[in-house]
N, C-alpha and C positions, 0 to 999 in steps of 0.2 A: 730662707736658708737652703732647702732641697733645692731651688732653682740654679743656686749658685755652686751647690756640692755636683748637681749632672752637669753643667757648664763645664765646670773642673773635671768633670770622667771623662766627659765629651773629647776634649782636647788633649787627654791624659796626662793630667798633673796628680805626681806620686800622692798616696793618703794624709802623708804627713805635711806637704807641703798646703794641700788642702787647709788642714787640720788648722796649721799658723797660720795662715791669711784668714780665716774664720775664727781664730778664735777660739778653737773650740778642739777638745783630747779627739787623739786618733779614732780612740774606741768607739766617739760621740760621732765622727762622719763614717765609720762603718754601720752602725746601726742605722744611720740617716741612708745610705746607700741600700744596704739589706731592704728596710723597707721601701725604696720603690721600686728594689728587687721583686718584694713582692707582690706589691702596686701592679707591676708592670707585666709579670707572670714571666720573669729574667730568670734565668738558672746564672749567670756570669754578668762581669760588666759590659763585657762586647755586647749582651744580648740584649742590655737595658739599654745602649744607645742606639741602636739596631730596632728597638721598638719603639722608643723615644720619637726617631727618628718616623719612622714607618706610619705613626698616630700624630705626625705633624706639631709634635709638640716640642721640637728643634729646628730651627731655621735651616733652611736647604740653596746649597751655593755658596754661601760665605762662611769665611774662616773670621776667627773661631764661632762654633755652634751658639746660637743662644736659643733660649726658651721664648718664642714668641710671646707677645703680650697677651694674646690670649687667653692664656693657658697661668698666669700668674693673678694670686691672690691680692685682692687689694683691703 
């Protein structure tokens, strides 16, 4: 789910549109955000994809970003 809520920040789709393609209340992808706000040691969204990004744990050159394989739970 978090792989797919930074996807969604990544490319800036509003919270709530988030929210309905997941499924899940606003409140439920701000807390999912928050924490890897705090994961990420982000003060803002720009900062969380900005680290994201910086720890390679967002694909680099193509649009839209995704979470390399890596980096995802199996």
């Amino acid at each position: 789910m978090d792989v797919r809520i930074l996807e969604g920040v990544a490319v800036g789709t509003p919270t709530v549109r988030l929210a309905a393609s997941l499924y899940l209340s606003r409140q439920g992808v701000e807390y999912r955000i928050g924490l890897m706000m705090r994961h990420f040691q982000a003060t803002n969204r720009a900062a969380l994809i900005s680290r994201a990004h910086s720890l390679g744990v967002l694909s680099v050159g193509a649009w839209p970003p995704r979470v390399l394989p890596e980096f995802l739970e199996t």
